[in-house]
MARVEXTOR-921551 format. One record per residue (C-alpha): x, y, z; chain; residue number from 1. Coordinates in Angstrom, 3 decimals. Layout:
BEGIN
@x:X	y:Y	z:Z	chain:A	resi:NUM
...
REM end
This chain:
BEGIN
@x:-35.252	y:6.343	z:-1.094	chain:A	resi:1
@x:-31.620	y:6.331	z:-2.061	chain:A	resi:2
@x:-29.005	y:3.884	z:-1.119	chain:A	resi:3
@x:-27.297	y:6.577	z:0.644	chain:A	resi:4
@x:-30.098	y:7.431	z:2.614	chain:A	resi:5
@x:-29.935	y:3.795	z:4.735	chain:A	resi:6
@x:-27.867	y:3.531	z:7.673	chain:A	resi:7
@x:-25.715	y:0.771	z:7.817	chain:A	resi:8
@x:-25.076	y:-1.195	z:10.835	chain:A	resi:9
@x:-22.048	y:-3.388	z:11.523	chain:A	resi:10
@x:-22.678	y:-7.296	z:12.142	chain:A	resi:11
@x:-19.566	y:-8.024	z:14.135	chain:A	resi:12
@x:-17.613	y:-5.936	z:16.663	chain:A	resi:13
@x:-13.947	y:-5.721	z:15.824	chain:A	resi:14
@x:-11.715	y:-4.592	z:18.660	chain:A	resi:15
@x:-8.292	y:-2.434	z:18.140	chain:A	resi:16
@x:-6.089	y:-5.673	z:17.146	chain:A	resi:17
@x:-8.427	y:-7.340	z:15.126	chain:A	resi:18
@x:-9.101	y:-4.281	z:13.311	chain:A	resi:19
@x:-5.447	y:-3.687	z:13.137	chain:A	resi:20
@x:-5.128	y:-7.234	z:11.402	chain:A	resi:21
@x:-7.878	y:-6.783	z:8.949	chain:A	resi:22
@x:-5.968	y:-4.189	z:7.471	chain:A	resi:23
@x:-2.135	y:-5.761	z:7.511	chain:A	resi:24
@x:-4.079	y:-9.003	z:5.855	chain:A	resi:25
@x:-6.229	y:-7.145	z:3.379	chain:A	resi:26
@x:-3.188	y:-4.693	z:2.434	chain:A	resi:27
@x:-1.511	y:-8.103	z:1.633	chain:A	resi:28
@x:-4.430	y:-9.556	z:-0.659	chain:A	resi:29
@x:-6.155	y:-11.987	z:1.180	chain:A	resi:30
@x:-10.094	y:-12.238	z:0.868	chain:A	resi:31
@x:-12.509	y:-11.278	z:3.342	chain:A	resi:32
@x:-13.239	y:-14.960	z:4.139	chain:A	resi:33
@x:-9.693	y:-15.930	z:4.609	chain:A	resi:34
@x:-9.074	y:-12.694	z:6.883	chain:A	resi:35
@x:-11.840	y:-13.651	z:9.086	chain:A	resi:36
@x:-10.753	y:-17.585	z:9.702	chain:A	resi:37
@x:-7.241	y:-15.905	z:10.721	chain:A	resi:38
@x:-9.073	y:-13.517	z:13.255	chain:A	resi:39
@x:-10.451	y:-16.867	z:15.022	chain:A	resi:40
@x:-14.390	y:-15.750	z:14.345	chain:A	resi:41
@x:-16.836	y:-18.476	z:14.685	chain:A	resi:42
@x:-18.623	y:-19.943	z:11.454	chain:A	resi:43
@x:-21.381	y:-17.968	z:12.053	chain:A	resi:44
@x:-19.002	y:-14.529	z:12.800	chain:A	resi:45
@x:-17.198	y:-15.805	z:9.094	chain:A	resi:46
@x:-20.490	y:-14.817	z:7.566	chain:A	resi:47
@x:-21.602	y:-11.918	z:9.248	chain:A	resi:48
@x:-17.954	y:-10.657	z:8.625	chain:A	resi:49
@x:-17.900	y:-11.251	z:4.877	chain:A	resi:50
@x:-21.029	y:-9.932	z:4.490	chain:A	resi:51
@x:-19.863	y:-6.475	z:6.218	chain:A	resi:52
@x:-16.764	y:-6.781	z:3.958	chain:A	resi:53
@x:-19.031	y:-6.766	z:1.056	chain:A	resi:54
@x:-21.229	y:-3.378	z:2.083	chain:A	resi:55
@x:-20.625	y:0.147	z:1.576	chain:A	resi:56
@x:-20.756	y:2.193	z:4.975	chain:A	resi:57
@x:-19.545	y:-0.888	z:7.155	chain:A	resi:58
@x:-16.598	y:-0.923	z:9.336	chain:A	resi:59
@x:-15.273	y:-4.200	z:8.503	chain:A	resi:60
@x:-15.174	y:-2.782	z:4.403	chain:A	resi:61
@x:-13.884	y:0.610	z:5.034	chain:A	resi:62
@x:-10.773	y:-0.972	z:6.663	chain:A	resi:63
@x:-10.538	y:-3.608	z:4.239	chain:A	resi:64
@x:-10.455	y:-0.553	z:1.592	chain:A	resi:65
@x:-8.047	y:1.216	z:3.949	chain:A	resi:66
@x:-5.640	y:-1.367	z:3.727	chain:A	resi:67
@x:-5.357	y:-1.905	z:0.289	chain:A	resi:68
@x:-5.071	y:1.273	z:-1.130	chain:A	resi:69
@x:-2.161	y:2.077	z:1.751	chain:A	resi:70
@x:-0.666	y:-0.996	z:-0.101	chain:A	resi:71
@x:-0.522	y:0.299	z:-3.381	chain:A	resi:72
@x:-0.046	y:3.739	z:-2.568	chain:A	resi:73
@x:3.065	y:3.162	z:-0.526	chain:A	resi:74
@x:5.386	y:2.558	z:-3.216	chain:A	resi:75
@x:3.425	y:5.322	z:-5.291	chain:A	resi:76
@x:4.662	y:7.367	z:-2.453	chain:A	resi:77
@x:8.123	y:6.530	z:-2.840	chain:A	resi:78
@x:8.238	y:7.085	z:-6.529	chain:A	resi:79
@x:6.510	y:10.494	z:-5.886	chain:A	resi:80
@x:9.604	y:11.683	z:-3.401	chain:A	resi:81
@x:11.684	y:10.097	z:-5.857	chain:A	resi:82
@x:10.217	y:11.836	z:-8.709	chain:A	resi:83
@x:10.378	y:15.398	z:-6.457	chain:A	resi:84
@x:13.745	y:14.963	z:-6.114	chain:A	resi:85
@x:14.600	y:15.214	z:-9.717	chain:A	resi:86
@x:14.696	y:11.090	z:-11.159	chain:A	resi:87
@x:14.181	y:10.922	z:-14.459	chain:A	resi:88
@x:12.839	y:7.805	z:-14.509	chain:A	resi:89
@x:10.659	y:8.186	z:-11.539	chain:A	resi:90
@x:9.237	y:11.252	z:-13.355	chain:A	resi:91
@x:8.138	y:9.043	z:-16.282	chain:A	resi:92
@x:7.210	y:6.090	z:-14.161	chain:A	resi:93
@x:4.707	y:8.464	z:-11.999	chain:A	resi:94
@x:2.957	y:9.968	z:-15.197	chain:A	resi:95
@x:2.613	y:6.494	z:-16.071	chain:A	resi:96
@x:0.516	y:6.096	z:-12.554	chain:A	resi:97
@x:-1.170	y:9.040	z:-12.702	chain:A	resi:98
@x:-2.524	y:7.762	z:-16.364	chain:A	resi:99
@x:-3.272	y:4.857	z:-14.767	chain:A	resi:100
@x:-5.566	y:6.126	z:-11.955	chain:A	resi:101
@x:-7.131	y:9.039	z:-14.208	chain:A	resi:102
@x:-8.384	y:5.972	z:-16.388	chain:A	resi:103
@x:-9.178	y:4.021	z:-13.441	chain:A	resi:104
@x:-11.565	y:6.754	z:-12.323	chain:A	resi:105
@x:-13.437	y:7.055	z:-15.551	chain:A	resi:106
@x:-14.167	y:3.609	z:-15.735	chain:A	resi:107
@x:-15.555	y:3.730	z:-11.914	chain:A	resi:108
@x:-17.513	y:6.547	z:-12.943	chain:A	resi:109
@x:-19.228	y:5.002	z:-16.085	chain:A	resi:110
@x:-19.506	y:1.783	z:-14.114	chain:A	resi:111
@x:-21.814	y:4.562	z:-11.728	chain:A	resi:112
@x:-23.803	y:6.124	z:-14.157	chain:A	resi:113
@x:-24.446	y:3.030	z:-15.777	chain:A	resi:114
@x:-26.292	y:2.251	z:-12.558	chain:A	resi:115
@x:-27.801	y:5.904	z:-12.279	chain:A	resi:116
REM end
């Protein structure tokens, strides 16, 4: 059986707010742990949260992941419109990005098949 082929089950409920929050903290860099002490969880809750921040398929990690990459691609955003609209030097700075994530997703891809 493949990892893919488990169903993963959340260990905390998160309501609207709280799930709102674990996004504005994680887009902001703070760790799992630290987001769930601000959401007022119980010790116990701390764990079960960190744990579900640390596996694939949860809720808790896919809006961790959320947040952060609508973190860094905000200003990637800008610098695109920027870049549309003729800057030179957003048009230099954006091929410098796009390098950037191109290399990026070879290294996440030899980090898979290394596990393959």
């Amino acid at each position: 059986m493949r990892m893919n082929d488990l169903t993963v089950v959340d260990s905390i409920y998160l309501d609207a707010q709280q799930k709102e929050d674990v996004r504005r903290l994680s887009s902001l860099g703070y760790s799992s742990k630290d987001i769930a002490v601000s959401l007022g969880l119980s010790p116990e809750d701390v764990g079960l949260f960190v744990r579900d921040a640390e596996t694939v398929g949860t809720s808790v990690n896919f809006l961790i992941r959320e947040g952060i990459l609508v973190a860094r691609a905000a200003p990637e955003i800008k610098l695109h419109e920027a870049a549309e609209g003729g800057n030179v030097e957003a048009i230099k700075q954006l091929e410098a990005v796009r390098k950037r994530h191109t290399f990026e997703r070879l290294i996440e891809q030899m980090d898979d098949d290394e596990f393959n």
